[in-house]
N, C-alpha and C positions, 0 to 999 in steps of 0.2 A: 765444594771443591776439596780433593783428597790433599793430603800434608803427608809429608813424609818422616817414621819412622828410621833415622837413619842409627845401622848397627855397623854400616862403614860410610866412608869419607866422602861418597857421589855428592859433586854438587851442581856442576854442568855436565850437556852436551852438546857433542859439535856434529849432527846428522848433515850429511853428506850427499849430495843426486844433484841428477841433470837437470830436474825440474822445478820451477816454484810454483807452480800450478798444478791442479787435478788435469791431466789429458790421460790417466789411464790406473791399473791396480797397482803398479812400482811408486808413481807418485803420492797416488794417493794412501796408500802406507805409508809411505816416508812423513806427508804431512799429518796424516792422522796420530800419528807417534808424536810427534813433535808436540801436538795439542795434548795428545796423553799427557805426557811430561812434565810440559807447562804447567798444566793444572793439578800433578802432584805433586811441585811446589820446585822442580827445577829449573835453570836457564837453561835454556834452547837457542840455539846458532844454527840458522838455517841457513845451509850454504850452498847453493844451486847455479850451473850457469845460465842456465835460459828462463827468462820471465813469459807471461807479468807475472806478479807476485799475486797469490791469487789472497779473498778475504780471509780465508779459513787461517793463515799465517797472521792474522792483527789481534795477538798479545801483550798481555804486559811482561811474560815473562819468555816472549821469545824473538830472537833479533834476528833478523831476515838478512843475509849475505849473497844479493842477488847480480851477475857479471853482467846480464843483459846481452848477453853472447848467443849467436843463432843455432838450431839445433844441427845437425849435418844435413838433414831431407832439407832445411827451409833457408842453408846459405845460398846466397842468389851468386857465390862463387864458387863452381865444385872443386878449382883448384885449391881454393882456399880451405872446403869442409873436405877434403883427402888429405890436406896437409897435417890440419888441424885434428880429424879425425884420427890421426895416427900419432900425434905430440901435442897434445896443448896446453901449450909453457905459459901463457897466459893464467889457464886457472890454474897451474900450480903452482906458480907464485903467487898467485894470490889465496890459496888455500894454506901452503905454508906461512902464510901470514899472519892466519885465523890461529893455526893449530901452533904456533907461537906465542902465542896469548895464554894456552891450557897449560894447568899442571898434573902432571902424573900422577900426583895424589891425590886430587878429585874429580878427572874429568874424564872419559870417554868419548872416542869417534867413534860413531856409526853409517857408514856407506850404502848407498842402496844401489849404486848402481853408476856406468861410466860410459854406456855404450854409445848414446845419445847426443849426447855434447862435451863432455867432460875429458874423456878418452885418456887411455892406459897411463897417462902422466901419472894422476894423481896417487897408483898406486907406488909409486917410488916415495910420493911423501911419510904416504902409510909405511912403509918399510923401513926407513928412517928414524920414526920417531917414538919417544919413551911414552907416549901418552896411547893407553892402549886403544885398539882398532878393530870390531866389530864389522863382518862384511857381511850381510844379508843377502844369498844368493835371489833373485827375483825371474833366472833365463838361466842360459847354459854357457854365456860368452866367459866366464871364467877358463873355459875349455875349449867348447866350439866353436869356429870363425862364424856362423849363421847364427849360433846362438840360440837352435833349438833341437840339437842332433835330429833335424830331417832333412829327408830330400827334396825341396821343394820340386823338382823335374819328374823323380818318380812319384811322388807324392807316397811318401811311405816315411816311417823312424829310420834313423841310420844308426848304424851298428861302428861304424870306422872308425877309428882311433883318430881323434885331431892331431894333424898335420903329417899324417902316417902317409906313408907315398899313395897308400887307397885313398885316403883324404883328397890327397894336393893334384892328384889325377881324375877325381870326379867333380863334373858340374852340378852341385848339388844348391846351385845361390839363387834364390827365387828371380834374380834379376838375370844377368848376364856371367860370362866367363869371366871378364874385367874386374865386377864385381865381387868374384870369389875371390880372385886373387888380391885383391886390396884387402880383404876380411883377413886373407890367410896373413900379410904381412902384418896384418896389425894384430893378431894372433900372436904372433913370434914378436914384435913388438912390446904385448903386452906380457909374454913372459921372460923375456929377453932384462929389459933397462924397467919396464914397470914394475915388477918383481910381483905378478900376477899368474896368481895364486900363490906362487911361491914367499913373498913377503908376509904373506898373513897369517896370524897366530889363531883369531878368533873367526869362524866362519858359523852362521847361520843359514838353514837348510828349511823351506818352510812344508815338506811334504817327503815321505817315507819314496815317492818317484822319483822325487830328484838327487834325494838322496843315491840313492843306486845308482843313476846315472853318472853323477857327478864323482862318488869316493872315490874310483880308479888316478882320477886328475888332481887332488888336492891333497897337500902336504902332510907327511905323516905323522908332523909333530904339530898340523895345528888342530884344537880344541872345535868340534864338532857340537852347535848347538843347536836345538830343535828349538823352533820359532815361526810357528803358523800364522799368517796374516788373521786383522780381525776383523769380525766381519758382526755388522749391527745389522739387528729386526728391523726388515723394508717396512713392513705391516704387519695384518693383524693373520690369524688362522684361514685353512683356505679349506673348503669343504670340496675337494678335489674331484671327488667321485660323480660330484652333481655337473663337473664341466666337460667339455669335448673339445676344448681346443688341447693340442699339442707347440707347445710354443718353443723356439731356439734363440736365445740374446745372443749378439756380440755381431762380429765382424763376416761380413760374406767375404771368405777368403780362401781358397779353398783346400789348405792343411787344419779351415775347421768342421768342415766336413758337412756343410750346410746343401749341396748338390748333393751327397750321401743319403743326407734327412729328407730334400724333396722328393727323391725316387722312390724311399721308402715309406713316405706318407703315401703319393700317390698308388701305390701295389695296396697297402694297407685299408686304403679306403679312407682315412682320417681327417680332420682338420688341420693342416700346417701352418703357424703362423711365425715369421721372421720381424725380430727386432733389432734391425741392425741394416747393414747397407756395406757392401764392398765390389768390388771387382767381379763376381760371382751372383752377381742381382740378375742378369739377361739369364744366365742358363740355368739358374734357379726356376725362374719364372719358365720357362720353356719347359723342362722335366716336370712342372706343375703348375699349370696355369690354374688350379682353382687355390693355390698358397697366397699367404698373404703378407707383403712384403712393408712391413709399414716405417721402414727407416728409422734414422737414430734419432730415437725421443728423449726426451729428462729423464732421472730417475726413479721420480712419482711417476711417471707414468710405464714405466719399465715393471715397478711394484704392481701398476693395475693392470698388465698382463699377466703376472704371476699368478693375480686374484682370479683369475677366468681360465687356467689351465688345468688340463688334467692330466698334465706332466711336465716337465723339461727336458727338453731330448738339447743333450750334449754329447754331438757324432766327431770331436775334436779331434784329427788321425795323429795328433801329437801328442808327448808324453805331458803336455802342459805340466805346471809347476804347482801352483795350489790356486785352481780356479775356483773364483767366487760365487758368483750367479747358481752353481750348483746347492753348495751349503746354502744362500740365501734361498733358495727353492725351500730345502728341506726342512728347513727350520718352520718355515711356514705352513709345511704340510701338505707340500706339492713333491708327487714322488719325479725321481730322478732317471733319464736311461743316457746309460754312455759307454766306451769303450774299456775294458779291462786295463789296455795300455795306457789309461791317461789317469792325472793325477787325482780324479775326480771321482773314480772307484775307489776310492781310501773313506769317504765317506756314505757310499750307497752297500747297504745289506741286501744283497740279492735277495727280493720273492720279498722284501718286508718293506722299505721304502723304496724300492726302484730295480733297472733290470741290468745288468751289467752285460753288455754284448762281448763275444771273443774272438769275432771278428769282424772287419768294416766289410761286410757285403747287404745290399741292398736288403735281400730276403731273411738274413738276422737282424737288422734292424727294424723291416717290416715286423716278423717274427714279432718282436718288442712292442711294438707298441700295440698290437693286438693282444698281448698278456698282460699290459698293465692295468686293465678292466679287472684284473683277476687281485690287484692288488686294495685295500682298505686303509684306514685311518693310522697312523704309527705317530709314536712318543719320538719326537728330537729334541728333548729338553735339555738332554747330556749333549747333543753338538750345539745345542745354544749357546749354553753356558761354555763348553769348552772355544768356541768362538767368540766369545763375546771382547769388545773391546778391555774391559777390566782386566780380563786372565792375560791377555796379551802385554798390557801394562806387568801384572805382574811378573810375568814370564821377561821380560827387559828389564826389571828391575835385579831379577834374579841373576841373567847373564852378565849385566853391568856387575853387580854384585862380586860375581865369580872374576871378572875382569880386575879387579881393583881388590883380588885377596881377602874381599870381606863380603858382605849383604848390606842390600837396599830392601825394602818394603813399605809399599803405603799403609798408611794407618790403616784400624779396623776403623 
């Protein structure tokens, strides 16, 4: 267990999200951090509205603050999660509760997110208060009413300025027109009385994409921190060139571009294999009925499809934020193909671990995965270590550090 070196005052934190469970990479950052922490020798205040509270939260040095409050998808009253979704006075009174307790001179908040359950209130707390505030961008809802500048209609990135009259006159909401329009008020909500983005001093940014996207919309006096999620070794070494599947993890959805990947496996001649399950499973399966769609498994076994690949095709038509499953590939020794626009070519070296497309049509992506035979064995020991949980710790301790005037570090 690390101890901390302290050369300033940190002695708690008060990390902040919608969730007390792992249901996806926002949360489970959030909770992995917290454990970081823990066991470099600080308190942790886990303060989340929606349960259960998962095991990975049972420390001794971290106290779990859970509302038991339902997410917006799973309130069984939509007037109630519309209501809620756009004010919820509940957790912020009861988070200015928590954040009453801190002192300015040892503590830190850190946010991961509000879109889920938590909604724009609690940025009014943050804007209020002397105990400095850490916001970890994890999506684009800081800015974007959808939360991911796309179209889901045209199924393309979107260039529009939120809330721009091009915004507020296109259907761009994967759901409905209803649906945008609620987005957009709670948009204007959240910058309005939440004081979102405009309230916050400290913002973390976890990928050079999101970056770019986002700096147009975020305050010009507040402090810009680079803070990439971390990401631990699944397994062991993968002798890639001896496999022939092509494998895709995550969600059939189709702004990830998994109908993309079947049409171009099938042209290509390949193996396609889907680990994952969404709305997009029937015409997956149609575009390639020799693909193989095996639904959403554990993690070990997501690792032992890694083991058997002889790539990762990540055809994601969004600018995603800093996607995992890629760097886990690579580290392992499994190369990478993806699109140029998404956040996930920040880590693939064209022609050396993987193939970088620059544009989503079928026959560049075929193109791809026909050249990756051309590719061989490559060193990711600098993206291991640069991901690796530890530098991540560090890199929070450093921010916190800068937060609070002075430095944190864990012992050698």
């Amino acid at each position: 267990m690390n101890s901390l070196n302290h050369a300033g005052p940190l002695r708690r934190v008060l990390i902040v999200g919608d969730f007390a469970a792992i249901n996806g990479g926002q949360a489970k950052v959030a909770i992995d951090s917290a454990r970081l922490l823990a066991d470099a020798g600080l308190e942790v205040i886990f303060f989340a509205a929606s349960g259960p509270v998962c095991a990975e939260l049972s420390h001794p040095r971290i106290r779990t603050v859970c509302l038991g409050q339902h997410t917006l998808l799973e309130n069984p009253s939509r007037l109630n999660a519309m209501m809620t979704g756009l004010w919820n006075e509940a957790a912020l009174r009861a988070l200015r509760e928590e954040m009453a307790k801190l002192s300015s001179a040892d503590s830190v908040i850190h946010c991961h997110g509000w879109a889920k359950a938590l909604s724009p209130s609690v940025g009014r707390a943050f804007a209020q208060t002397e105990v400095p505030v850490l916001y970890t961008m994890h999506e684009y809802f800081l800015a974007c009413p959808n939360g991911g500048f796309f179209d889901f209609q045209r199924q393309e990135i979107c260039t529009r300025r939120p809330l721009s009259t091009a915004c507020l006159t296109t259907q761009c909401d994967a759901r409905n027109p209803a649906h945008k329009a609620w987005r957009v008020v709670r948009s204007a909500v959240a910058r309005g009385p939440g004081r979102l983005p405009g309230g916050l001093r400290h913002i973390a940014y976890i990928s050079q994409t999101q970056l770019g996207a986002m700096r147009p919309y975020l305050p010009a006096d507040a402090r810009l921190h680079s803070l990439p999620n971390p990401v631990a070794i699944g397994g062991g070494q993968v002798d890639a060139a001896g496999n022939d599947a092509f494998v895709f993890v995550g969600r059939l959805a189709p702004e990830k571009g998994g109908l993309l990947f079947a049409r171009a496996a099938q042209e290509a001649g390949v193996r396609a294999v889907f680990v994952g399950d969404g709305p997009e499973a029937g015409a997956i399966r149609a575009a390639n009925p020799s693909a193989e769609v095996v639904g959403w498994v554990s993690p070990d076994e997501v690792q032992e499809h890694l083991s058997k690949a002889r790539a990762l095709v990540f055809p994601s038509l969004w600018y995603e934020c800093q996607p995992l499953v890629p760097i886990e590939a690579l580290v392992r020794g499994v190369p990478v193909i993806c699109g140029a626009w998404s956040a996930a070519s920040e880590v693939v070296e064209a022609g050396v671990n993987g193939i970088i497309c620059r544009d989503a049509k079928v026959a560049t992506f075929a193109a791809a995965l026909n050249e990756i035979s051309g590719l061989g064995p490559f060193d990711a020991s600098h993206l291991a270590e640069d991901a690796a949980p530890e530098r991540h710790l560090d890199r929070l301790l450093d921010i916190y550090g800068q937060m609070l005037g002075g430095s944190v570090a864990p012992a050698a």
